[in-house]
PyMOL Python script that loads the backbone (N, CA, C, O; Angstrom):
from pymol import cmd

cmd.read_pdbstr("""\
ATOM      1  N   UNK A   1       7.409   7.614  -6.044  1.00  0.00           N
ATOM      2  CA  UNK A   1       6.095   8.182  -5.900  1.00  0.00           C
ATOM      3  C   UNK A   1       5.657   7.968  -4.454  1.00  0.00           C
ATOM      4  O   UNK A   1       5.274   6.827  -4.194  1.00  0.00           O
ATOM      5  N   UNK A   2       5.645   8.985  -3.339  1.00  0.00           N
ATOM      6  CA  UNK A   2       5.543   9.069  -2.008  1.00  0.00           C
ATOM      7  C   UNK A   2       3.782   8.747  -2.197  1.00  0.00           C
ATOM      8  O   UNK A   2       2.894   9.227  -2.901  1.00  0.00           O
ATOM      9  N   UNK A   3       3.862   7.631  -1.118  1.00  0.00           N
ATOM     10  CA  UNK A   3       1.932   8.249  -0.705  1.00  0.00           C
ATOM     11  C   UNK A   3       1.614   9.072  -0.174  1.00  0.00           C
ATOM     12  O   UNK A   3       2.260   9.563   0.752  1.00  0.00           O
ATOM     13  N   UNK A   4       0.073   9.664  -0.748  1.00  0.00           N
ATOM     14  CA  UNK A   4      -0.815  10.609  -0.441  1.00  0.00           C
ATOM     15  C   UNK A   4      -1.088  10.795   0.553  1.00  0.00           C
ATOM     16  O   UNK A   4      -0.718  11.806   1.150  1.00  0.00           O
ATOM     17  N   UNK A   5      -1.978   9.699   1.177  1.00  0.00           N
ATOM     18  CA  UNK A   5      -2.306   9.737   2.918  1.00  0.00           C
ATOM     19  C   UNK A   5      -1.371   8.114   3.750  1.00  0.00           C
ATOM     20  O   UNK A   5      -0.353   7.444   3.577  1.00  0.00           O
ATOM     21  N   UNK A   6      -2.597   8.180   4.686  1.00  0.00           N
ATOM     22  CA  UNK A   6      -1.618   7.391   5.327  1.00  0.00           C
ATOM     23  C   UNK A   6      -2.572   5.941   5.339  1.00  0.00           C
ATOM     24  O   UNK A   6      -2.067   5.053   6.026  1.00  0.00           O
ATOM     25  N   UNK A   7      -3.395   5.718   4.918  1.00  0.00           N
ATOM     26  CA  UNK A   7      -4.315   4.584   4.140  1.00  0.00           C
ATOM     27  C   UNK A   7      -3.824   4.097   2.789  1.00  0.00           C
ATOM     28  O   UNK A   7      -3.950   2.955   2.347  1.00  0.00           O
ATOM     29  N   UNK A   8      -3.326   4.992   2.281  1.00  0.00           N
ATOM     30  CA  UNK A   8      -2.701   4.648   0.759  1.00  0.00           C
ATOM     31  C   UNK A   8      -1.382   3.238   1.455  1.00  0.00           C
ATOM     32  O   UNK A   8      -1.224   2.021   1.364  1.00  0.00           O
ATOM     33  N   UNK A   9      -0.704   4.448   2.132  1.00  0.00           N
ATOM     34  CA  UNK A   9       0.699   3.684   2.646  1.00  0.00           C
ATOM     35  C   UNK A   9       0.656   2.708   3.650  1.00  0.00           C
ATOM     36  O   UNK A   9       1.658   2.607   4.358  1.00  0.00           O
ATOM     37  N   UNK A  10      -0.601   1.732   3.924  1.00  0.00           N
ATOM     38  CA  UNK A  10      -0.757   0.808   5.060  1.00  0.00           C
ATOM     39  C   UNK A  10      -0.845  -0.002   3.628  1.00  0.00           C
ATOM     40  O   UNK A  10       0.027  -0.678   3.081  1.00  0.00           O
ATOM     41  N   UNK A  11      -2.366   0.329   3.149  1.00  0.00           N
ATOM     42  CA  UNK A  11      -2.517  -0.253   1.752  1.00  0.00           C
ATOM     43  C   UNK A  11      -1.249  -1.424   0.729  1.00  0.00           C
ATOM     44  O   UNK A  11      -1.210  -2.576   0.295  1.00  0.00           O
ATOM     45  N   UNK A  12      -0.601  -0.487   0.760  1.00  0.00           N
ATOM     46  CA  UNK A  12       0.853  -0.882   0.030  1.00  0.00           C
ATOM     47  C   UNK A  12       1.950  -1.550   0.905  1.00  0.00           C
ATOM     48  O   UNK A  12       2.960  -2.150   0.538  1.00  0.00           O
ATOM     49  N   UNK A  13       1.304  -1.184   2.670  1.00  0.00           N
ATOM     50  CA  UNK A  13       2.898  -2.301   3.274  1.00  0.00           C
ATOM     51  C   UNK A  13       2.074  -3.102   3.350  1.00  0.00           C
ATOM     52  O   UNK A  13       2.695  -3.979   3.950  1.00  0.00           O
ATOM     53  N   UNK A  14       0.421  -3.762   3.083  1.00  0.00           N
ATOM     54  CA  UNK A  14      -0.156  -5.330   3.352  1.00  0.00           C
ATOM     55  C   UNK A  14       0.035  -5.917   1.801  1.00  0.00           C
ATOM     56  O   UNK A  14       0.004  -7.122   1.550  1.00  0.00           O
ATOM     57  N   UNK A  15       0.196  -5.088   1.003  1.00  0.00           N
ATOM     58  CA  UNK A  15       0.709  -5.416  -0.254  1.00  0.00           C
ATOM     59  C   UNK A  15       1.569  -5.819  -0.661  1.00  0.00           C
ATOM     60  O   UNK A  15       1.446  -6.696  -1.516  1.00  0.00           O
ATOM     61  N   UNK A  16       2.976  -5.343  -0.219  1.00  0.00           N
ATOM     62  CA  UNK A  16       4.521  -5.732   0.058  1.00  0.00           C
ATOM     63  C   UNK A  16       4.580  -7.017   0.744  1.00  0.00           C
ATOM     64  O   UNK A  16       5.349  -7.934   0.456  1.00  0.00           O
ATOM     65  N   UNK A  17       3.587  -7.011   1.805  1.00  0.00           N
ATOM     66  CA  UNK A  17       3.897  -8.027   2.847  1.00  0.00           C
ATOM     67  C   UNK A  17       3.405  -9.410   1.573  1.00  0.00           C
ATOM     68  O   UNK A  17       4.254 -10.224   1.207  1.00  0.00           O
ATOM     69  N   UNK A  18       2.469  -9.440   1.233  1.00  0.00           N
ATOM     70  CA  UNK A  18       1.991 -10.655   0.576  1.00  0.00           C
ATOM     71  C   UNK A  18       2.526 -10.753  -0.869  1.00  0.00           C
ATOM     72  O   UNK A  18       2.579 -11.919  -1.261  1.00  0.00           O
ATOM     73  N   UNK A  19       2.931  -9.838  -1.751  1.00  0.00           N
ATOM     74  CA  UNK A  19       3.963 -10.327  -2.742  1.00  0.00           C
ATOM     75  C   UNK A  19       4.994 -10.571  -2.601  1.00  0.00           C
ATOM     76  O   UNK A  19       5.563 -10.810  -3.666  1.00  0.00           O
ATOM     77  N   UNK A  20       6.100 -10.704  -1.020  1.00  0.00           N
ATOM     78  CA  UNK A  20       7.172 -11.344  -1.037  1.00  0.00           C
ATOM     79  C   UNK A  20       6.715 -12.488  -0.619  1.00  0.00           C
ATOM     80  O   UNK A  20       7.412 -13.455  -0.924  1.00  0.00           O
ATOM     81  N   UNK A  21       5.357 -12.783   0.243  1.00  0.00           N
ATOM     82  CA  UNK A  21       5.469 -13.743   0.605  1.00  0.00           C
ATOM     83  C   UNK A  21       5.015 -14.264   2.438  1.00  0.00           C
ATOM     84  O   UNK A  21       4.665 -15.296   3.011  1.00  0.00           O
ATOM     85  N   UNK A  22       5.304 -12.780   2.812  1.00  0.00           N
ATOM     86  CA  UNK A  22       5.239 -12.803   4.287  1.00  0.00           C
ATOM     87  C   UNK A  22       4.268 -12.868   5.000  1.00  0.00           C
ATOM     88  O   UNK A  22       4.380 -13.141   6.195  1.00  0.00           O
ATOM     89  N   UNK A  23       2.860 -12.581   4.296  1.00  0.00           N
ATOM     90  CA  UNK A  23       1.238 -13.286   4.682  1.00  0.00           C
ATOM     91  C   UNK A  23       0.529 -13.554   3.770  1.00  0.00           C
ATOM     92  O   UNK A  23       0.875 -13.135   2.665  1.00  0.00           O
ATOM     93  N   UNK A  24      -0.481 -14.194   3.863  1.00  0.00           N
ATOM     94  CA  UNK A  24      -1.358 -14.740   2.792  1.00  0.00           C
ATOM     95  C   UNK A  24      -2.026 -14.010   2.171  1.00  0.00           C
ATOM     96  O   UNK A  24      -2.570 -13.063   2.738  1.00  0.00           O
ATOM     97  N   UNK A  25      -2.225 -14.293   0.466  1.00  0.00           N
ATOM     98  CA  UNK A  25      -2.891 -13.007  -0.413  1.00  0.00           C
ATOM     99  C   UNK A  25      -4.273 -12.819  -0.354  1.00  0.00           C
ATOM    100  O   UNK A  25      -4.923 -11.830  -0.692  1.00  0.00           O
ATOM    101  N   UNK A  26      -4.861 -14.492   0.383  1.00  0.00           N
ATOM    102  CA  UNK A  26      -6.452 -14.349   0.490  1.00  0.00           C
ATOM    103  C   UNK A  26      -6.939 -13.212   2.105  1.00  0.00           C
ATOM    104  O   UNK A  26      -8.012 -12.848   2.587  1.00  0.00           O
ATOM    105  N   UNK A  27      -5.696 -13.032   2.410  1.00  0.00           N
ATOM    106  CA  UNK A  27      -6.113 -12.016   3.787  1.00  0.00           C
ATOM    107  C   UNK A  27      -6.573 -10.424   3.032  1.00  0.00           C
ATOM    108  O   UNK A  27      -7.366  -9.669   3.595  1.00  0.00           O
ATOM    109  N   UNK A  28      -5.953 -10.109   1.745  1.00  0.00           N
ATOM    110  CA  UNK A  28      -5.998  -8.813   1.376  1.00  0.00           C
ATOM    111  C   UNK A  28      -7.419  -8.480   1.146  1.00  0.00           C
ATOM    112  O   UNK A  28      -8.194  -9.287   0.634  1.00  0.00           O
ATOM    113  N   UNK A  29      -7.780  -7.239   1.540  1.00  0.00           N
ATOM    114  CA  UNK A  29      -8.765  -6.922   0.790  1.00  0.00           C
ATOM    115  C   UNK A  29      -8.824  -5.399   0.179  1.00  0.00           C
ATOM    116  O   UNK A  29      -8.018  -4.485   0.355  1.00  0.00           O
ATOM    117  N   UNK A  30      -9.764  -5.412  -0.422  1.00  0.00           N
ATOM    118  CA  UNK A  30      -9.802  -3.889  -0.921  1.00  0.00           C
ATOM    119  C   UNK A  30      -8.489  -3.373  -2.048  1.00  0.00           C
ATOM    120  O   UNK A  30      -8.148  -3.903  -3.105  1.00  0.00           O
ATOM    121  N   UNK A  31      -7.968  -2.216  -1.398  1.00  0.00           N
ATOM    122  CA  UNK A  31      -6.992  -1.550  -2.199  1.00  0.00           C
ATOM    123  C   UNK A  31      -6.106  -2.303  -2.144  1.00  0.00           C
ATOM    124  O   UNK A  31      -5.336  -2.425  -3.098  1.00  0.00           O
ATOM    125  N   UNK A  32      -5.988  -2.928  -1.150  1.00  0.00           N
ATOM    126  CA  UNK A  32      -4.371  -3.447  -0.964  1.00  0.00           C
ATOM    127  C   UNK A  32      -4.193  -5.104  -1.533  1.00  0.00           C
ATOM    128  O   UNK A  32      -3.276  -5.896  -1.316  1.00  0.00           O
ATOM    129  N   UNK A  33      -5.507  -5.277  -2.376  1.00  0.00           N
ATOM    130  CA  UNK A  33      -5.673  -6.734  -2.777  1.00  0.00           C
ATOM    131  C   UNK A  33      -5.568  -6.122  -4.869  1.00  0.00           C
ATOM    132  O   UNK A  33      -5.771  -6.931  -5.774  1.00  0.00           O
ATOM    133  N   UNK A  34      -5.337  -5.107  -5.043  1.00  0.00           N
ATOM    134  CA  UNK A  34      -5.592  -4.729  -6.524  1.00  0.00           C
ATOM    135  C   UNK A  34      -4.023  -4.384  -6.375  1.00  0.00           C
ATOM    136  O   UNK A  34      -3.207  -4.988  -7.072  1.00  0.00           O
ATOM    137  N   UNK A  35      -3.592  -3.330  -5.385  1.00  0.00           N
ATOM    138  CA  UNK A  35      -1.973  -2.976  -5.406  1.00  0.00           C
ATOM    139  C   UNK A  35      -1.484  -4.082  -5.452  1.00  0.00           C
ATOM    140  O   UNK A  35      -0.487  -3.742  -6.088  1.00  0.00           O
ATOM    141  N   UNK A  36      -1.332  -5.291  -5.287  1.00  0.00           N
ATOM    142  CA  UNK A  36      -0.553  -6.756  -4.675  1.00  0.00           C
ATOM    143  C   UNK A  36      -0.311  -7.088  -6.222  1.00  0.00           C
ATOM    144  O   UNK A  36       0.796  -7.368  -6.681  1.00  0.00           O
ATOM    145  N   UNK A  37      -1.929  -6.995  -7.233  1.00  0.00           N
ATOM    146  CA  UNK A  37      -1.883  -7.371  -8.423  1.00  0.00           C
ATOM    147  C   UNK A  37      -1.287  -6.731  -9.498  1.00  0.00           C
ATOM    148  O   UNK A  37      -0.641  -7.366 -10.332  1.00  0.00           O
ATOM    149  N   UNK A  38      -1.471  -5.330  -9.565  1.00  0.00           N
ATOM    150  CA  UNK A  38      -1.209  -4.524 -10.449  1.00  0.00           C
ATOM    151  C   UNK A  38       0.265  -3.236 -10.455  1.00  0.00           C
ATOM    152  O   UNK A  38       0.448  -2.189 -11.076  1.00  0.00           O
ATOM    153  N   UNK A  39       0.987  -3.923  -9.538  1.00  0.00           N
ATOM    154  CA  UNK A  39       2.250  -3.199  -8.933  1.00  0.00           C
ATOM    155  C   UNK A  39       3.484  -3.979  -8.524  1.00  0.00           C
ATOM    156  O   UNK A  39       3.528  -5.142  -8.122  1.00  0.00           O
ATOM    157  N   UNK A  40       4.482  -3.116  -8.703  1.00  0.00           N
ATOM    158  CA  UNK A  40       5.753  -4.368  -9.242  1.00  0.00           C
ATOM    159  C   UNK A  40       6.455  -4.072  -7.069  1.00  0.00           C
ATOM    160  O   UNK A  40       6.270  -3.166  -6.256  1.00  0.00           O
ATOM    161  N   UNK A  41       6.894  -4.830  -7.043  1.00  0.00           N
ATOM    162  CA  UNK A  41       7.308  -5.168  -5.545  1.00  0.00           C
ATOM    163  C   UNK A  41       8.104  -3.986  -5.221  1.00  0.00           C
ATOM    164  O   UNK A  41       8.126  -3.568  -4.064  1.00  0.00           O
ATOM    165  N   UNK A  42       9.108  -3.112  -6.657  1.00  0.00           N
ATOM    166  CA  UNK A  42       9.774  -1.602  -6.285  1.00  0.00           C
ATOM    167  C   UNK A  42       8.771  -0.660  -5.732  1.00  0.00           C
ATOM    168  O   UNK A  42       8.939   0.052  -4.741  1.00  0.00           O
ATOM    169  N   UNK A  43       7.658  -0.733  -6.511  1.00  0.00           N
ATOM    170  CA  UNK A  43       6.870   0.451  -6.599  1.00  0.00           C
ATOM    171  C   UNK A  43       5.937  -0.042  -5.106  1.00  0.00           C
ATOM    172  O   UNK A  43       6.044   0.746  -4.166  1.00  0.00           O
ATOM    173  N   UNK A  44       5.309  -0.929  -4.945  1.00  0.00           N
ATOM    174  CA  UNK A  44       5.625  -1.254  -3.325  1.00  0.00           C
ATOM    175  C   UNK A  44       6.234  -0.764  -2.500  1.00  0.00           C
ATOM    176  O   UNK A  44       5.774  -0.125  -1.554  1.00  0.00           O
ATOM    177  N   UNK A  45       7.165  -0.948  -2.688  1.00  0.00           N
ATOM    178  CA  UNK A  45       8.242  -0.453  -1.608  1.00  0.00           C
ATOM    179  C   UNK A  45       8.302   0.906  -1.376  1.00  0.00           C
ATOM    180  O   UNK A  45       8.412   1.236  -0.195  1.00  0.00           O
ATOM    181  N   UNK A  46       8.260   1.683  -2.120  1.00  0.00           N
ATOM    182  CA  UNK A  46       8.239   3.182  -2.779  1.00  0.00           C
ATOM    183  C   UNK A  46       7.353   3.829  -2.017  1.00  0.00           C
ATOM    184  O   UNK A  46       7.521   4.881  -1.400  1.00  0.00           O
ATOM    185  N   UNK A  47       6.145   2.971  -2.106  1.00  0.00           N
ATOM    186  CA  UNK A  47       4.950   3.723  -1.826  1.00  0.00           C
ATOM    187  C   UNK A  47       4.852   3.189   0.138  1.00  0.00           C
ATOM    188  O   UNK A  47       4.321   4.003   0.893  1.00  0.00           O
ATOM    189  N   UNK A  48       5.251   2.197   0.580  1.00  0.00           N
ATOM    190  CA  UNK A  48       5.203   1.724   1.761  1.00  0.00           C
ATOM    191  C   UNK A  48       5.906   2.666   2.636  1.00  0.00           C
ATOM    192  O   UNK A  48       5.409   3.127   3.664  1.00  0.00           O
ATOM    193  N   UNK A  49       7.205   2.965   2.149  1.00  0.00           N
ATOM    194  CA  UNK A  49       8.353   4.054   2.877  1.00  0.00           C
ATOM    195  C   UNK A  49       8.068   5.361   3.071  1.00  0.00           C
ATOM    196  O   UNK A  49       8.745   6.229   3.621  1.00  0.00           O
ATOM    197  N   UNK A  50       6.959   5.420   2.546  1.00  0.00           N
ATOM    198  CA  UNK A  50       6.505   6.895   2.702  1.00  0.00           C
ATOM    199  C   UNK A  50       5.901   7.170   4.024  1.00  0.00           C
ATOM    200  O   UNK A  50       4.861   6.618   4.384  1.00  0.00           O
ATOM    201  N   UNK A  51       6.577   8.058   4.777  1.00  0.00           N
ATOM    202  CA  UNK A  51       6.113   8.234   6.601  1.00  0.00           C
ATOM    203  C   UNK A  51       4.885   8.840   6.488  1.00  0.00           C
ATOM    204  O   UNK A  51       4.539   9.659   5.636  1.00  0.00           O
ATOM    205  N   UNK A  52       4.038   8.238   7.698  1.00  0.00           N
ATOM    206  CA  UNK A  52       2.762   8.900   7.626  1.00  0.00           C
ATOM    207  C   UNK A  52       2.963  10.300   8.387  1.00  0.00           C
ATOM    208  O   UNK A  52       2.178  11.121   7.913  1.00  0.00           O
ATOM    209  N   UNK A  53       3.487  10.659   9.065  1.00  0.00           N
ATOM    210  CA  UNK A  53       3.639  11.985   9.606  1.00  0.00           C
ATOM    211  C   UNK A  53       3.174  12.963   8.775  1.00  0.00           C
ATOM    212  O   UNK A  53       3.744  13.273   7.728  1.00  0.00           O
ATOM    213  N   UNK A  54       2.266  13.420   9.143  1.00  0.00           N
ATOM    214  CA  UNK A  54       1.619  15.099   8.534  1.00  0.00           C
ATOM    215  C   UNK A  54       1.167  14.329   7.436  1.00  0.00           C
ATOM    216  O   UNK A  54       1.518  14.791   6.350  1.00  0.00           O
ATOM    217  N   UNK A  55       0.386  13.129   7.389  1.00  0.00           N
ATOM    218  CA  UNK A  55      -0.272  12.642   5.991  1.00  0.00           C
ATOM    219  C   UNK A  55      -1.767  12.663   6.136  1.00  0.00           C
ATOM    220  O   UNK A  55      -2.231  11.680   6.714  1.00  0.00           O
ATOM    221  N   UNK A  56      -2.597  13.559   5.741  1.00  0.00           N
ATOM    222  CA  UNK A  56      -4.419  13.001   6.077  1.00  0.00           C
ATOM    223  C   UNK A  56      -4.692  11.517   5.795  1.00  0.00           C
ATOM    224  O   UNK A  56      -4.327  10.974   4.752  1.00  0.00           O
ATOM    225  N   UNK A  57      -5.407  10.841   6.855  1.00  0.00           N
ATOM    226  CA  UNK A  57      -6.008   9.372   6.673  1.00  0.00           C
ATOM    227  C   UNK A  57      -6.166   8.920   5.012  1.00  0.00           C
ATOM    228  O   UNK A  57      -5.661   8.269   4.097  1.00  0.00           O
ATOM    229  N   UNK A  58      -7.011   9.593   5.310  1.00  0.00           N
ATOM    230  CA  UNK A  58      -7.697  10.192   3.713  1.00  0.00           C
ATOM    231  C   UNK A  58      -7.891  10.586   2.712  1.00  0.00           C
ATOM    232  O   UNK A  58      -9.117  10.695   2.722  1.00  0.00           O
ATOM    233  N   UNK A  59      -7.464  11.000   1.502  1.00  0.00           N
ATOM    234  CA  UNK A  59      -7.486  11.701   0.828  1.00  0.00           C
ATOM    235  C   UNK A  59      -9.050  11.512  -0.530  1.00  0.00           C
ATOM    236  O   UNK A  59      -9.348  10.682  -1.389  1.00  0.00           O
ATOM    237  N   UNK A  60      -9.693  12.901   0.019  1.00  0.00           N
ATOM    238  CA  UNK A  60     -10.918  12.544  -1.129  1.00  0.00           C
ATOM    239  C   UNK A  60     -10.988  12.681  -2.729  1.00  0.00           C
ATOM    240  O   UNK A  60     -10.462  13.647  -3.282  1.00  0.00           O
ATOM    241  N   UNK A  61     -11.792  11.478  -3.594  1.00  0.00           N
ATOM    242  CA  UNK A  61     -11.507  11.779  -4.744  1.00  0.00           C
ATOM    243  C   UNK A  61     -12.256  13.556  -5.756  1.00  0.00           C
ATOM    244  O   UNK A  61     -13.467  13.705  -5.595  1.00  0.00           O
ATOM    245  N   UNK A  62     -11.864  14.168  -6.243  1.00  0.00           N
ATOM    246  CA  UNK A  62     -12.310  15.529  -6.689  1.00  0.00           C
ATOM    247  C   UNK A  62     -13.258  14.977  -8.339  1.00  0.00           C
ATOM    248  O   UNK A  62     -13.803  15.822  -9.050  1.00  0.00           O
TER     249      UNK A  62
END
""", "prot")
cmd.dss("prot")
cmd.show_as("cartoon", "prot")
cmd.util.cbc("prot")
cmd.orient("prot")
């Protein structure tokens, strides 16, 4: 599952970073403090690898 924008996919590499281990989980905030909780370290990864090139910041909810 590629990310949407390119906030989704920062979101998910500060997420990656603190469920292996590589910074502290009290640094997270926001989205990337619920992804850390509710997402398995694949689906992390999944979503981190996704290039931001041609991705809006943003994406609004409809």
């Amino acid at each position: 599952m590629p990310a949407k924008s390119a906030a989704q996919q920062k979101a998910a590499g500060a997420a990656l970073s603190a469920k292996r281990g590589e910074t502290d989980k009290d640094d997270l905030k926001g989205a990337s403090r619920s992804m850390e909780k509710s997402m398995t370290e694949r689906e992390l990864e999944e979503l981190a690898a996704t290039s931001r090139k041609g991705k809006p910041e943003h994406v609004r909810k409809d």
